[in-house]
C-alpha positions, 0 to 999 in steps of 0.5 A, spaced: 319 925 900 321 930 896 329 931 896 331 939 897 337 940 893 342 946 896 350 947 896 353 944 903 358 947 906 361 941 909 365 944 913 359 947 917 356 941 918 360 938 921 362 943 925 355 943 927 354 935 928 360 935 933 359 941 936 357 941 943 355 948 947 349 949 952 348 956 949 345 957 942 345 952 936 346 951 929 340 951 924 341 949 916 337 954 912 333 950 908 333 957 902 341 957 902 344 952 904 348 956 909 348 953 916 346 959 921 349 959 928 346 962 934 350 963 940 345 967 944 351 972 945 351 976 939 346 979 934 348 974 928 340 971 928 336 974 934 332 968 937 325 971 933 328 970 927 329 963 929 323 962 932 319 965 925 324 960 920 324 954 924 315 955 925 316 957 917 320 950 916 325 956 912 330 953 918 332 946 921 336 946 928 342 941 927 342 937 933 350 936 935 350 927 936 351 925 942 358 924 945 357 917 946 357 917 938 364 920 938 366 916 944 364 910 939 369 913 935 375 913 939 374 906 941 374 902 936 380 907 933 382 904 939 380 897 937 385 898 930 391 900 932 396 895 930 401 897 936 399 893 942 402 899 947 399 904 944 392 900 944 393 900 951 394 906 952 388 909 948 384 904 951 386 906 959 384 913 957 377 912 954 376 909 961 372 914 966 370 921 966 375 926 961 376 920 957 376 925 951 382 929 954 386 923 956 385 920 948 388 926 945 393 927 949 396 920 949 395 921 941 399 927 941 405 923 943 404 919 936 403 923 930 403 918 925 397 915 929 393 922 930 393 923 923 390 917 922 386 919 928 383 925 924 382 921 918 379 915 921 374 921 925 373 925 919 371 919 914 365 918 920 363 926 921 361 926 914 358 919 914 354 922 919 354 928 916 350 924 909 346 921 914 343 927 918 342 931 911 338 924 908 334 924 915 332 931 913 330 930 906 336 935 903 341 933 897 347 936 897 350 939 890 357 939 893 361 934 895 365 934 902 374 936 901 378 930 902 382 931 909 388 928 910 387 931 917 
């Protein structure tokens, strides 16, 4: 497969690999680089636009990955923190419906622990990240920003 060469704004795409909403969509502009939102209340694109750049192969519609994928994440997070207490607790909060919230707010209590949080999820989100643009034959020209949280 022929690589398409572009420059990435990373943040973007991992806004839109993470980002679940029922109205709209993200799409990467395969002549820009730009990743493109259509959030079904404004004009930024009008849905014909998209319909023509996907139907052109112009666009490419950046499907969110699916919650189970982050819920993954925090579990083994979870799995990795050396305080025997606060494994317990996260692992408490993944359990059942409004997991997400529960885990966030245990990790607000701990700030050492949820910035490493936000690493450890940052350095999956951008292997992701690499993987989708892999997947859809696209080389970026510029590398992600190293977070620290």
């Amino acid at each position: 497969m022929t690589r398409k060469r572009l420059q990435i704004d990373w943040d973007e795409l991992e806004m839109a690999l993470t980002w679940r909403t029922d109205e709209g969509g993200h799409y990467l502009d395969l002549t820009t680089g730009e990743v493109v939102v259509f959030t079904g209340l404004d004009d930024e694109l009008a849905e014909g636009e998209i319909d023509a750049g996907l139907a052109e192969g112009r666009l490419i519609a950046i499907e969110p990955l699916p919650s189970s994928v982050e819920y993954g994440w925090m579990s083994e997070f979870a799995h990795s923190v050396a305080d025997r207490a606060l494994r317990r607790l996260l692992e408490v909060a993944l359990d059942g419906s409004g997991a997400f919230r529960r885990f966030k707010d245990v990790l607000r209590d701990y700030p050492a622990d949820r910035e490493r949080w936000f690493a450890f999820r940052g350095e999956r989100v951008r292997k992701a990240a690499r993987e989708w643009l892999e997947e859809n034959g696209v080389e970026s020209t510029t590398e992600p920003r190293r977070r620290s949280g």
